[in-house]
C-alpha positions in Angstrom: 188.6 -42.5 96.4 190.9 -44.8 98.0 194.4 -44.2 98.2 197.4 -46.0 99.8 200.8 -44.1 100.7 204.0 -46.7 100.6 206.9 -45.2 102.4 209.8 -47.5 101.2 211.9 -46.3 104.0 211.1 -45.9 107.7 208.4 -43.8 108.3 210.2 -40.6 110.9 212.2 -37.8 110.2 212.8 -38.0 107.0 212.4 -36.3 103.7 210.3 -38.4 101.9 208.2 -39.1 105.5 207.7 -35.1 105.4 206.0 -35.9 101.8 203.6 -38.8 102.7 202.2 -37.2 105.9 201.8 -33.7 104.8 200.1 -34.6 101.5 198.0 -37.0 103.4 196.4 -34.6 105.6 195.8 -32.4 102.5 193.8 -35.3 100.8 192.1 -36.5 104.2 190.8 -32.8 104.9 189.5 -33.3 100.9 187.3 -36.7 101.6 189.8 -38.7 100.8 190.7 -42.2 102.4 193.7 -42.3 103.2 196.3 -45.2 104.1 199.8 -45.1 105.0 202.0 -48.1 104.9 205.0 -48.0 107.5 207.8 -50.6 107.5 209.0 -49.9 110.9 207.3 -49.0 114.6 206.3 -45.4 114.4 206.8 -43.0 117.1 203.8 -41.8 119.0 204.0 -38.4 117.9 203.2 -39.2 114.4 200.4 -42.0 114.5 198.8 -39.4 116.9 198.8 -36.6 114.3 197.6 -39.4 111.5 194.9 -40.5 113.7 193.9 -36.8 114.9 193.8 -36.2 110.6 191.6 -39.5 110.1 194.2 -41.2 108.1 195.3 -45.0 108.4 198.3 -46.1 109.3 199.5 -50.0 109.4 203.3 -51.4 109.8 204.6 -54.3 108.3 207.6 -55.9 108.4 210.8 -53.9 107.3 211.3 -55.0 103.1 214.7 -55.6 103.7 214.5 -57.6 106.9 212.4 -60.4 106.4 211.4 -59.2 102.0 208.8 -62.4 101.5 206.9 -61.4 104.3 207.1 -58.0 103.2 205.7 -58.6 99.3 203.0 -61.0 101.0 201.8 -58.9 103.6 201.7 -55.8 101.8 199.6 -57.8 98.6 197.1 -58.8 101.2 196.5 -55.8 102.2 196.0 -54.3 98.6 194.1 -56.4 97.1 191.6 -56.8 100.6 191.5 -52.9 100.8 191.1 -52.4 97.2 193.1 -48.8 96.5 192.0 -47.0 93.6 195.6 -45.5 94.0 198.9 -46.9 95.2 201.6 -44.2 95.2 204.9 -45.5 96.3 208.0 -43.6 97.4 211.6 -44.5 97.2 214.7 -44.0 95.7 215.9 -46.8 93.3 214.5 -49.7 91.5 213.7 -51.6 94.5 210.6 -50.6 94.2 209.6 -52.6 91.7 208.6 -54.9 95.2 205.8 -53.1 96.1 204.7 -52.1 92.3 204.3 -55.6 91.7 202.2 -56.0 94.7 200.0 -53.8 93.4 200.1 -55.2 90.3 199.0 -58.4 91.6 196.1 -57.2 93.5 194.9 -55.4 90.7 195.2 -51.5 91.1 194.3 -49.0 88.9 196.7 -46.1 89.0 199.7 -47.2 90.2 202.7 -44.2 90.8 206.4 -44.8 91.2 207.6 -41.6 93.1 211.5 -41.1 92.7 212.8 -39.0 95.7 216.7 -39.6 94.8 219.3 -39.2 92.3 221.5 -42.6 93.8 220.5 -45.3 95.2 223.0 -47.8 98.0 222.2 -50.8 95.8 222.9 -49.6 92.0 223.1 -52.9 90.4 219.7 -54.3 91.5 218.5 -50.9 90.3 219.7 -51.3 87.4 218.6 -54.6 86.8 214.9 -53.7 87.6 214.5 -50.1 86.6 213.1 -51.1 83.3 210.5 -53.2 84.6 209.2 -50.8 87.2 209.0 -48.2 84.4 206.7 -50.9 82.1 204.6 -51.7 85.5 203.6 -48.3 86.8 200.7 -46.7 85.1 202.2 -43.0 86.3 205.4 -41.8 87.0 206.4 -38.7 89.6 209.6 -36.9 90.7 211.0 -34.6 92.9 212.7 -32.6 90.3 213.9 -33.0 86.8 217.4 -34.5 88.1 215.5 -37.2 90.2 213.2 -37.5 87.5 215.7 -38.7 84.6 217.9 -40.6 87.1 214.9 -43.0 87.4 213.1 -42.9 84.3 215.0 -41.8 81.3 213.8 -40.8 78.5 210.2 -41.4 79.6 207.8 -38.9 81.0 207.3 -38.2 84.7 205.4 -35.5 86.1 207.3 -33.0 88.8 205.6 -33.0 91.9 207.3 -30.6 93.9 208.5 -30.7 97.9 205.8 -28.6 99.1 206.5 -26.7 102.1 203.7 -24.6 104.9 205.5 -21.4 104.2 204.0 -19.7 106.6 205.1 -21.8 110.0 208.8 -21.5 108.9 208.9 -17.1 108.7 211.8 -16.2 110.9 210.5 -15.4 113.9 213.9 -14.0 115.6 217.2 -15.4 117.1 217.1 -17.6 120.0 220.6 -19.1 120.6 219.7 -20.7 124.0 222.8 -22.6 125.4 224.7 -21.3 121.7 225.0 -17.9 122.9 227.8 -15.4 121.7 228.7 -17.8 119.1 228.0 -17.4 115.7 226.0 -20.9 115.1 226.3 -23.6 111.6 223.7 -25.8 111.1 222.2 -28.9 109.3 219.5 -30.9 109.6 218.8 -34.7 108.3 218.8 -38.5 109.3 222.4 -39.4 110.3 223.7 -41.3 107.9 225.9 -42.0 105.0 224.3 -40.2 102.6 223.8 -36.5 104.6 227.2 -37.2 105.9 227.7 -35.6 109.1 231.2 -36.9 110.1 232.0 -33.9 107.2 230.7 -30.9 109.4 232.5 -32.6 112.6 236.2 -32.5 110.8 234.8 -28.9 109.5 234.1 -27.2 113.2 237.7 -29.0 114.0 239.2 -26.7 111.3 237.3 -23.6 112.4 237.7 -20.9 115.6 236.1 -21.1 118.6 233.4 -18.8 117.9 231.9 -20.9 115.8 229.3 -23.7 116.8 227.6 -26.8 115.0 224.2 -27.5 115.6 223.1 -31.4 114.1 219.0 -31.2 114.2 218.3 -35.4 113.4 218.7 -38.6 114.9 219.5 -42.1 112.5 221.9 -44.8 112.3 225.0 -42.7 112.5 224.1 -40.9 115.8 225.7 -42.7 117.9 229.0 -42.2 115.9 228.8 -39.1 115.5 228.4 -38.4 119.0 231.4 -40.8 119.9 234.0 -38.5 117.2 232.3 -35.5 119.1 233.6 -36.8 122.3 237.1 -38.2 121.1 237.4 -34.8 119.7 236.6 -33.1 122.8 234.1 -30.8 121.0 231.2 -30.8 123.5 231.2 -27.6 124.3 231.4 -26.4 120.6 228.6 -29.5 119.4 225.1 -29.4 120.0 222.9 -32.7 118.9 219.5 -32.3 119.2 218.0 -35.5 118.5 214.7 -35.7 116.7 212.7 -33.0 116.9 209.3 -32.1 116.1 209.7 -28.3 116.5 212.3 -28.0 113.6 211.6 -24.1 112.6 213.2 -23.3 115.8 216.6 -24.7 115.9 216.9 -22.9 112.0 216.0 -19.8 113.7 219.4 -20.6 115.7 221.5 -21.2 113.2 223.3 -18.4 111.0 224.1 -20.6 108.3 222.8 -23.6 106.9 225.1 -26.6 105.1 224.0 -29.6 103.7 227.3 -32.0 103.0 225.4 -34.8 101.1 227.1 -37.5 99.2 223.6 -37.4 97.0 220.2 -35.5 96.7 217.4 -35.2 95.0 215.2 -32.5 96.2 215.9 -32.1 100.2 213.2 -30.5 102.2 215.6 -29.2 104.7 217.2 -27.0 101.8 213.9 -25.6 101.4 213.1 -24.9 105.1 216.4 -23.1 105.7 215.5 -20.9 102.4 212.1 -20.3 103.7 213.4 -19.2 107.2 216.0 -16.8 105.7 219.3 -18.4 106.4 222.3 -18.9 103.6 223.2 -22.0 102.5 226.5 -23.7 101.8 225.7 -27.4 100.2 227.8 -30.6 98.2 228.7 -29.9 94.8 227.1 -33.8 94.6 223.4 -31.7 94.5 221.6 -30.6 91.5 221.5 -27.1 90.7 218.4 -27.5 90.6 217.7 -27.3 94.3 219.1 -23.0 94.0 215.2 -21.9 94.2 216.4 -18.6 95.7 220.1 -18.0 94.1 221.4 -17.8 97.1 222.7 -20.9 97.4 226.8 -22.3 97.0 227.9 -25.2 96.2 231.2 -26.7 96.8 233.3 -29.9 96.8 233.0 -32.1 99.7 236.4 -33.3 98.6 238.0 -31.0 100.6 236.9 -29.5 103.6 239.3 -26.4 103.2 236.6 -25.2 100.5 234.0 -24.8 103.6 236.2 -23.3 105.9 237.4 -20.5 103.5 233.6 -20.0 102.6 232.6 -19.5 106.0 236.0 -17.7 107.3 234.8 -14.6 105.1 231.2 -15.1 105.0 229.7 -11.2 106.5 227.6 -12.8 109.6 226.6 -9.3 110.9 225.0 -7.9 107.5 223.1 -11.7 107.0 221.8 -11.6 110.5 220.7 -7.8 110.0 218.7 -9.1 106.8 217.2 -12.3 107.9 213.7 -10.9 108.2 213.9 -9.5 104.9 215.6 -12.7 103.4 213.1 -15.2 104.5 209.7 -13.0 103.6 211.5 -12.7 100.0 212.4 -15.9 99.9 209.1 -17.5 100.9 207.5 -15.4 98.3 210.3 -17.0 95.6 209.1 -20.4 97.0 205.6 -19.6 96.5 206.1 -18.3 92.9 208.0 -21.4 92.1 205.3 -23.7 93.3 206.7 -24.3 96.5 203.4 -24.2 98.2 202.5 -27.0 100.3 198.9 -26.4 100.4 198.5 -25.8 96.8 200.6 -28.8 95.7 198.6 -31.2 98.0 195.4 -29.9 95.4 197.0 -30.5 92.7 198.2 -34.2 93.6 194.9 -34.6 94.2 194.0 -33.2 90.9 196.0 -35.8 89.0 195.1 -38.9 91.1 191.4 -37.9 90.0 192.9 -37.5 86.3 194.8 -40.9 86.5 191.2 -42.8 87.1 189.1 -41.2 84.9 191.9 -42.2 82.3 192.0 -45.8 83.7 188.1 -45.8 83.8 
């Protein structure tokens, strides 16, 4: 079996990035040929641990950048490598670019995977939602919220954020240069949609014993380190930068928040569960996302919300129970199919169902 990955955003440190690789190296280790598609340079780091897994990787040009050469370049490509499955990943109906590539070159099973519950251009999702949804031959989601966003009334299969339980166990604290402080966390791309700026007016409003750790890089970095400095908050403000070694810096933190303008399923929520910390996220996230029920939600509206949250929050008692939290919570995440291993089966399970029904 052939199957081709389509990242519709940059493949890195990313969410949906996180999904493609890791479920790639489950189906390579299975016999399965594997392709990733990757509109943007990728850092070493990654096309080493694609190649060392035996799967593909080619770049094209960015969909938004130059989109003709995009659509041409990646329908070459399909139809000369002949897929027996393209599974594309994205968040609105803009998608509907590469499903009709596929289209073109004739490929069997063809999955839309929604990852989202917004999208930055809602009109042209609108306009093309419906056709996407007549043109794919399968339809996945991250959860049930993402899944209706996108879709409707049809029927999509769940096709959850799997996660290697084990490598995120907390392993104990190691504050490093956040020392003495009691340490707030959150990791994600810098952008408009995880909204960091948020957690930079938020360590403004709170004491000096408290410190933000920001575990990403993205297009808002550079911003974000700019209101750090304006604010004079260097000493209180860590960035990290991307990072390959994420378990570590949530070992660090005593408290993980997640200040999103939208969500569909974020694997960082799911990491912090794993490694025992509590989580404060937007009210703008499903429900949903609570796999533990140890998770509050609040308004991003106003930021007094957080700082009365974590003003009375009992530090001592969470950090004496960490252990205990992340070993029950990892079992939670296991029990709710939160299993990256066993998911990455399973994927493969349906891909092989999809073609027998196409056959």
């Amino acid at each position: 079996m052939k199957v081709l990955m389509i990242n519709t955003n940059y493949l890195e440190d990313n969410g949906i990035s996180t999904f493609i690789i890791e479920n790639s190296i489950i189906l390579s280790k299975n016999k399965i040929e594997v392709t990733i598609i990757a509109p943007n340079k990728v850092n070493t780091e990654i096309k080493t641990r694609l190649k060392k897994n035996s799967i593909k990787l080619i770049s094209i040009p960015y969909r938004f950048t130059n989109p003709f050469r995009y659509f041409f370049s990646l329908t070459k490509i399909i139809k000369t490598n002949k897929y027996d499955v393209v599974h594309i990943n994205g968040n609105s109906g803009t998608m509907i670019i590469e499903m009709t590539s596929s289209l073109l070159a004739g490929t069997k099973v063809r999955i839309v995977h929604s990852h989202n519950t917004t999208t930055n251009h809602p009109i042209i999702h609108k306009i093309m939602t419906p056709l996407l949804n007549k043109m794919a031959t399968q339809r996945f989601a991250c959860n049930n919220a993402a899944g209706k966003w996108m879709f409707g009334q049809r029927p999509f299969y769940i096709i959850k954020n799997g996660l290697n339980t084990k490598k995120y166990m907390y392993s104990g604290i190691n504050h490093n240069k956040l020392e003495n402080r009691i340490v707030i966390g959150n990791v994600g791309r810098f952008n408009y949609q995880k909204n960091q700026e948020f957690l930079i007016d938020l360590i403004k409003r709170l004491d000096n014993k408290y410190s933000l750790l920001l575990v990403g890089s993205g297009t808002n970095f550079k911003n974000i380190k700019s209101s750090i400095k304006e604010a004079n908050l260097e000493d209180r403000v860590v960035l990290t930068g991307s990072v390959s070694n994420v378990v570590n810096y949530l070992n660090t933190m005593d408290l993980f928040l997640l200040p999103s303008r939208f969500e569909g399923q974020p694997y960082s929520m799911i990491e912090a569960m794993a490694s025992g910390l509590p989580l404060i996220v937007s009210n703008k996230i499903s429900r949903e996302t609570n796999l533990t029920g140890h998770v509050k939600y609040l308004s991003i509206d106003n930021v007094d919300y957080w700082v009365d949250s974590i003003n009375n929050y009992d530090f001592s008692q969470s950090r004496n129970n960490r252990k205990l939290n992340s070993t029950n919570n990892i079992k939670i995440l296991k029990d709710k199919g939160y299993d990256l291993e066993i998911n990455g089966i399973n994927l493969l399970r349906l891909y092989r169902d999809f073609l027998s029904i196409q056959d």
